[in-house]
C-alpha angles and dihedrals in degrees: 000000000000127000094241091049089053103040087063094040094064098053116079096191089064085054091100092043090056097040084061094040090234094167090171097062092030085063087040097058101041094054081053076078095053118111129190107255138141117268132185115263121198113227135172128161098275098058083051095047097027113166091329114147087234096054092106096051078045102046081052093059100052082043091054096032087054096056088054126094086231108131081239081066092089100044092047082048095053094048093046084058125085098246094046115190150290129253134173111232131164116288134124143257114258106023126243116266128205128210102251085059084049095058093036091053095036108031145031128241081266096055100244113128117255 
């Protein structure tokens, strides 16, 4: 089960608002519960340089700054690698949800509930 299933399922007070498959106020209810928090964010060096005309002249200066003994060296390295590296930014928990992922968790292309 998802978390936004059941997210809605265990709250009583949103029964009405399934019932009349009122995805708009259902989303809306459920980001009332959303607090501000840090949450982990993936990056690598291709999310930060993306398709910029400069990424190769980028890509070229975490390159050189990894191979430095400069205390940055481990950081560029990190976001060189595949898996890239973790940082905590501003978000929320828990997250936003919008009300296309509302209908897709709670109901079927026919509008019945799942």
């Amino acid at each position: 089960m998802s978390a936004i299933r059941e997210r809605i399922l265990a709250r009583r007070d949103l029964d009405d608002l399934r019932a009349a498959r009122d995805i708009t106020n259902l989303a809306a209810k459920l980001n009332e519960e959303c607090e501000p928090a840090q949450v982990p964010q993936q990056v690598t060096a291709f999310s930060i340089v993306g398709f910029s005309p400069a990424r190769s002249v980028i890509m070229d200066l975490l390159r050189d700054l990894a191979e430095t003994d400069s205390p940055l060296a481990p950081r560029a390295q990190a976001l060189l690698s595949p898996q890239g590296a973790t940082y905590m930014t501003p978000g929320f928990e828990p997250p936003f949800v919008t009300q296309e992922q509302v209908a897709e968790e709670m109901y079927n292309a026919d509008g019945t509930e799942k």
